[in-house]
C-alpha positions as CSV (number, residue, x, y, z in Angstrom):
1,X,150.1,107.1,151.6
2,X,147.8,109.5,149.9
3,X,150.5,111.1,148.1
4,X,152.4,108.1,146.7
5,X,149.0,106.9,145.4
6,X,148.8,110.2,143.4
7,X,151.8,110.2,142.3
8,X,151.5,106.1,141.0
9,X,148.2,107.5,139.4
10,X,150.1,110.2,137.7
11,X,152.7,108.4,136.7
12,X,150.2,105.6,134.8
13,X,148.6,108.4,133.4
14,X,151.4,109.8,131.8
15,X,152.6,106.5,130.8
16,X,148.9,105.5,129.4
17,X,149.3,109.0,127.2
18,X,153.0,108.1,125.6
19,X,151.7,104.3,124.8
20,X,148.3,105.8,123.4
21,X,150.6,108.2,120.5
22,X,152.5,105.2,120.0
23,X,150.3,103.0,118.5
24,X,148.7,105.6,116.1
25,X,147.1,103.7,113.2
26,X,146.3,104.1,109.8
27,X,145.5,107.9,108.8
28,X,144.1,109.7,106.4
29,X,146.2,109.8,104.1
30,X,145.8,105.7,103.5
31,X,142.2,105.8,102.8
32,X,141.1,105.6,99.0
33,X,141.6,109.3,97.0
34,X,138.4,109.6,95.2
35,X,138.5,110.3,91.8
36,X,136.5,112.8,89.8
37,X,137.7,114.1,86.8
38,X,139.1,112.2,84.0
39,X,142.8,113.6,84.3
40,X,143.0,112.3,87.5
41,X,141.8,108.7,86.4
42,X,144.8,108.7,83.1
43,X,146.7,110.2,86.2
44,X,146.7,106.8,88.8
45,X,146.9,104.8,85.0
46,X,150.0,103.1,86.8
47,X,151.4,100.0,86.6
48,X,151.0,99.2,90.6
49,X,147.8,101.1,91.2
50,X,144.2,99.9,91.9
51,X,141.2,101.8,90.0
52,X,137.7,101.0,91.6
53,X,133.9,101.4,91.0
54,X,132.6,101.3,94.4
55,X,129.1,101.2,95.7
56,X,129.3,102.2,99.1
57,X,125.7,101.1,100.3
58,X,126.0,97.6,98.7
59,X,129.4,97.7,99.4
60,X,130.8,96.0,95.9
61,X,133.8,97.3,94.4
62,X,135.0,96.7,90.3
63,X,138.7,97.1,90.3
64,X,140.8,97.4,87.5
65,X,144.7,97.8,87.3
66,X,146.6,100.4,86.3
67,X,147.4,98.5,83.0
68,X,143.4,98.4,82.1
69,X,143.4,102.2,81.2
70,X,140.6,101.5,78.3
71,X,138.1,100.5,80.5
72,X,138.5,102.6,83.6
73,X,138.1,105.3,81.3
74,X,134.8,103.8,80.3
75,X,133.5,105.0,83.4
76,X,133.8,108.1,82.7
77,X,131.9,108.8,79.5
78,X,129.2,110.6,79.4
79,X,125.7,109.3,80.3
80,X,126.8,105.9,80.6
81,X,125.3,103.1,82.4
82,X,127.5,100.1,84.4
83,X,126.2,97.1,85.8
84,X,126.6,97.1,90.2
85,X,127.1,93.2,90.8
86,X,125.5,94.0,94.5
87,X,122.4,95.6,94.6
88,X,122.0,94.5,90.5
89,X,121.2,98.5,89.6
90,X,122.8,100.6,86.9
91,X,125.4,103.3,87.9
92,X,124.9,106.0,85.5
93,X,127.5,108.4,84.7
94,X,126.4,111.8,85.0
95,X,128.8,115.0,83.6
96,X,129.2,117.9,86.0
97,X,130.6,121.6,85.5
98,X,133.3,122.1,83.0
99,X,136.7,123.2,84.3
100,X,139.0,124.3,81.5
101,X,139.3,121.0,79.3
102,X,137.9,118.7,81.7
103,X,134.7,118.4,83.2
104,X,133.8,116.5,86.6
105,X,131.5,113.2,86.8
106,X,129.1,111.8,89.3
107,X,128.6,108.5,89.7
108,X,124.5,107.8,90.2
109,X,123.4,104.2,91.2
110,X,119.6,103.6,90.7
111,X,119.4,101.5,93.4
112,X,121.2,103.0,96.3
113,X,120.8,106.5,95.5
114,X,122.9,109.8,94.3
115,X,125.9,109.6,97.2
116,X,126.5,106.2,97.0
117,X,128.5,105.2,93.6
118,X,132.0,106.8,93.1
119,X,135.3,105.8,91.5
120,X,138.2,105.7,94.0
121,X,141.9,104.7,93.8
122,X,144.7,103.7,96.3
123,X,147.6,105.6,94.1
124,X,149.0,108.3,96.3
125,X,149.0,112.0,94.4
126,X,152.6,112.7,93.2
């Protein structure tokens, strides 16, 4: 008796463990690709991608299309202040280190702090 309830055990556990890799959902790789550099904004310009200003703390989001190229590359002009509909701050625009011909940006907002404002996208990288 004792070994045929082992063995039932065993065989749910193994059948648990198969099930459990089955229904694997979203990874990585589907979560929003941050964007920090201007190349990589003209980069996911596409007609079918989704541009974003996204506060994560207030959790409000600005998206653009692909098509609206002139003002996604708004945000990233230097020193530059945009209006976050959530927590009604600015997110400032702040320049980072210079690599080759472009230069990084950090998005600042003045009401929910340094880590909180960044521009993200949900075009894959090529």
């Amino acid at each position: 008796m004792k070994t045929a309830t082992k063995l039932n055990l065993a065989l749910a556990f193994a059948a648990a463990l198969f099930t459990t890799a089955a229904v694997a959902g979203p990874g990585f790789q589907d979560l929003p690709r941050h964007i920090t550099t201007e190349q990589e904004a003209m980069d996911c310009c596409k007609p079918k991608a989704n541009v974003a200003l996204a506060c994560k703390d207030c959790k409000t989001l600005d998206v653009k299309t692909g098509e609206e190229k002139k003002d996604i590359m708004a945000w990233f002009k230097g020193d530059s202040n945009h209006g976050c509909s959530g927590c009604g701050g600015k997110i400032t625009v702040q320049t980072g280190e210079k690599k080759g011909t472009s230069a990084t940006y950090k998005h600042v907002c003045s009401k929910c702090g340094p880590e909180s404002a960044y521009v993200c996208t949900d075009h894959k990288k090529a």
